[in-house]
N, C-alpha and C positions, 0 to 999 in steps of 0.2 A: 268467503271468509279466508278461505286459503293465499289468495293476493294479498290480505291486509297482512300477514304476518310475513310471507314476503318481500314486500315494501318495507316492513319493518326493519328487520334483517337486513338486509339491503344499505339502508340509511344507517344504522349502526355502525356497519361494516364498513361503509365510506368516512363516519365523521372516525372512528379508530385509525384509519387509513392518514388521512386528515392531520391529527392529533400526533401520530408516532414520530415525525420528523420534530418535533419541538421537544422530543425528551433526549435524542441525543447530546450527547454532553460535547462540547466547546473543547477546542487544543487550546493549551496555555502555552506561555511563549516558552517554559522548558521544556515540553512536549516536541514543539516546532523545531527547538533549539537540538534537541535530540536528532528529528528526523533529519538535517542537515548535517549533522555530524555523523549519522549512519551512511549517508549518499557520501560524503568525504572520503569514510574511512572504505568505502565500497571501490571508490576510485582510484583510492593510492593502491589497494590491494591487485587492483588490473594493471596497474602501471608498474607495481613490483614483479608479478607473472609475466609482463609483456617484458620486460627487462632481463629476466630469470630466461627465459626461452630465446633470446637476444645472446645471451651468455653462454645457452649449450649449443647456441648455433656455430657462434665463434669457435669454440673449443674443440665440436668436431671437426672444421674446416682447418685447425690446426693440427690435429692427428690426421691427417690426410696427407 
């Protein structure tokens, strides 16, 4: 008797398993639209630091 309610459990456990991926909810294109504009604004910000440390490199080779 003890199998049959482990089989049970078991099979639950897979079809919940099964089942969870289709409740996730879907990006919409301003979600997407979002995510693109986060990766943007992430890049101009390394390319302003990479500029910025560009800038105090020059400046101390000019007090030298």
């Amino acid at each position: 008797m003890k199998h049959g309610g482990s089989i049970g459990t078991a099979l639950l456990m897979s079809a919940l398993l099964i089942a969870l991926p289709g409740c996730q909810k879907q990006e919409g294109p301003a979600e997407q639209a979002g995510k693109e504009m986060d990766k943007a604004v992430e890049k101009a910000g390394q390319q302003i630091e990479k500029a910025g440390g560009a800038i105090q490199d020059a400046a101390k080779g000019d007090k030298q």
